[in-house]
N, C-alpha and C positions, 0 to 999 in steps of 0.2 A: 400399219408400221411394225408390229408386235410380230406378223407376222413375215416380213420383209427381214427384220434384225434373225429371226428365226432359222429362215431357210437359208442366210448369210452364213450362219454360222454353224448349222450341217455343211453347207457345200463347203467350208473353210474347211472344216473339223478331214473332212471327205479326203480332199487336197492334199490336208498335214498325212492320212495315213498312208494316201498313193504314191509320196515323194518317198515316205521314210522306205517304205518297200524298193520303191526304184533306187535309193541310195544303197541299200543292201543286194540289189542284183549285180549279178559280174557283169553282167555289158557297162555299166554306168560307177563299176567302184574303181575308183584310180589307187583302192590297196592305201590310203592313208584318211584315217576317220575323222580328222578336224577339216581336210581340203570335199571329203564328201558329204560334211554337215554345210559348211561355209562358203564352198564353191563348187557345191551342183556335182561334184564327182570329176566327171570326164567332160562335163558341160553341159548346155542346154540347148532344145529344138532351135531354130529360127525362129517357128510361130511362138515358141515361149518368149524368147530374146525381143519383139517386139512388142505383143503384148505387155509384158514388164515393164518394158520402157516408155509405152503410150501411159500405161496408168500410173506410173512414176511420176512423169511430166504433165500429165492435166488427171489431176486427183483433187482433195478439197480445197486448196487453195485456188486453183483455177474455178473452181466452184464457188466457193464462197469469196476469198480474200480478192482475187482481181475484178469480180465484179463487183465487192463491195469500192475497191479504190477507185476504181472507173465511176463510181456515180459521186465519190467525194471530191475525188482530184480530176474528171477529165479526160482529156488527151494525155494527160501524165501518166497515166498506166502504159499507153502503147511502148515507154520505155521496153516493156518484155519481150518486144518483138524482135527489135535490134539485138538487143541482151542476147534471146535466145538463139539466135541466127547466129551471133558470132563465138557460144559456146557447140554449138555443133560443129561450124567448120573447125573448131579445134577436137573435134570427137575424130572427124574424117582425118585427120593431119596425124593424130599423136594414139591413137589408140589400135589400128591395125598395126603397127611397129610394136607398143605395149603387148599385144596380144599375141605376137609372135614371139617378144623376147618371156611372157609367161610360161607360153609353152613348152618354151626349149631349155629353160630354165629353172622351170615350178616355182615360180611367185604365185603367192595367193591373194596378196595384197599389193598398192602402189607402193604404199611406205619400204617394203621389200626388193623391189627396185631401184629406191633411192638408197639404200642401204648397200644395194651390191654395188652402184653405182661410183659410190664417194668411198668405199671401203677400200684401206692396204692392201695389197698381197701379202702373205706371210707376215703380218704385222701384228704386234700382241698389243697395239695404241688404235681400238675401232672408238676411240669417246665421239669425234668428230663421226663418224658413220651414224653410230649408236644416236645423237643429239640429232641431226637432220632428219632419222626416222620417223622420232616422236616426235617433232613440228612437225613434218608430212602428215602423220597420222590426226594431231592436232587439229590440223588446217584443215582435212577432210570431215573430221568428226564436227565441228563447229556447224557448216551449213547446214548438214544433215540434221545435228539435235533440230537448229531453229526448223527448218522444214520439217519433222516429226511432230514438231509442237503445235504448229499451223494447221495438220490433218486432225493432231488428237481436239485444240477447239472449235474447226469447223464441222465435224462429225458431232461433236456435244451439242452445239447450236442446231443443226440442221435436227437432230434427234430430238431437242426440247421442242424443235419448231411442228415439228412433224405428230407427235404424241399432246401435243397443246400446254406442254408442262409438266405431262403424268411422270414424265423421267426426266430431271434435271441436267443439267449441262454437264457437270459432272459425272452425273451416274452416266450418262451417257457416251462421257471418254472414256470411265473404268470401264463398262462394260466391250469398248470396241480394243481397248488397251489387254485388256483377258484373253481375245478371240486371240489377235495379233501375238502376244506372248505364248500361248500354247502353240499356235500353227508352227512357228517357227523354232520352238523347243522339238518338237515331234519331229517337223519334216526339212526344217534347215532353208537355206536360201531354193532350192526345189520346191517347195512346199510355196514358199512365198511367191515366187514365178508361179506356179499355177493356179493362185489366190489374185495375182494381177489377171490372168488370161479370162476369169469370171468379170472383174471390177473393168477390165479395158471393153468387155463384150457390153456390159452393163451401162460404161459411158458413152461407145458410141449411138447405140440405141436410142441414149435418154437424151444424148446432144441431137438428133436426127428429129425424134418425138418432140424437143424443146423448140426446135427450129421452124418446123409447123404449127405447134399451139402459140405460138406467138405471132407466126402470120395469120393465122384465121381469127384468134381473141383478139388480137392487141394492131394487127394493120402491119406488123413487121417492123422494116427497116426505114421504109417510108412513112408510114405514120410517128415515129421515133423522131425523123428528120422536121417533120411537119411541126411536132409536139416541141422540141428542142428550138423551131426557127420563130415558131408562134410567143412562145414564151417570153415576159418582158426579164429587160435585164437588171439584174442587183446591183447596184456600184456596193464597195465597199466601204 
């Protein structure tokens, strides 16, 4: 495991200097140094755009937290299916229009949008602009802490679990909370795309590998069903 967190965190370290390089070459600087820390410059590959976004959406809560609530709640977990099915087709709906009106416009954020959206023309009264931004901003900042927070203790768990204690749950979030806070001082949202494209290569794999050791140890999906049908039931 010692040396798994190890190579993690060369190939991270690796990533923060390749991005900051690329943030600094002319094909990829858009000529303004907060939009080429915070939004990639000029943008990013496809393969990075999915990558990011597979290990965004199944990262350590799909790891840890859904299969913990699927063994306490049930069928009650499959809520995320729906959920997530009906936040995509709003990804498909609203977000090629967003990306176009970025472009043409230089937003670097949503909140920036709604800012130009609700704002006067020639008006010296933007309060009303100004107040919507920072709820937008708000509203987006809120899910994401709790979601940040979900990764930082199922990485501490999985690392206590995996070391047998030698690192506690805590040393275990400082220590991935360090990796993650350098990476992205150095190499900016670049740096972090290329830090998912390792971790998305790392989960399909290990989801592939998990998929198999569990039909050859454990009987699979059908022994699960057997196990689940055999079993007596609890009244409460």
């Amino acid at each position: 495991m010692y040396a798994l967190i190890s190579v993690y965190a060369v190939a991270s370290a690796s990533c923060a200097v390749y991005a900051h390089r690329q943030n600094k070459a002319a094909g990829n600087d858009s000529g303004d140094v907060m939009r080429n820390h915070f939004g990639a410059g000029k943008g990013l590959s496809g393969l990075a755009l999915f990558f990011t976004l597979s290990a965004s959406l199944f990262s350590g809560y799909t790891v840890e937290g859904i299969a913990w609530e699927a063994w306490l709640k049930g069928w009650f977990a499959t809520r995320w299916i729906p959920a997530g099915v009906g936040v995509y087709m709003g990804f498909l709906v609203m977000a090629p229009r967003l990306n176009a009106l970025g472009k043409s416009r230089g937003y670097l954020t949503l909140s920036e949008f709604v800012y130009d959206r609700f704002s006067a023309p020639n008006s010296r009264n933007q309060a009303t602009a100004h107040a919507l931004r920072v709820l937008t901003w708000g509203s987006l900042l809120l899910p994401i802490f709790c979601y940040q927070i979900t990764q930082f203790v199922s990485m501490g768990k999985i690392i206590k679990a995996f070391t047998d204690g030698a690192i506690s749950e805590h040393g275990g979030i400082l220590i991935f909370a360090l990796i993650m806070f350098v990476v992205e001082a150095v190499g900016g949202l670049r740096a972090v795309a290329y830090t998912d494209i390792i971790q998305g290569i790392a989960l399909i794999f290990g989801s592939l590998i998990f998929f198999i050791a569990s039909g050859v140890e454990f009987g699979g999906l059908k022994r699960a069903k057997e196990y689940f049908m055999d079993a007596p039931l609890v009244s409460s």
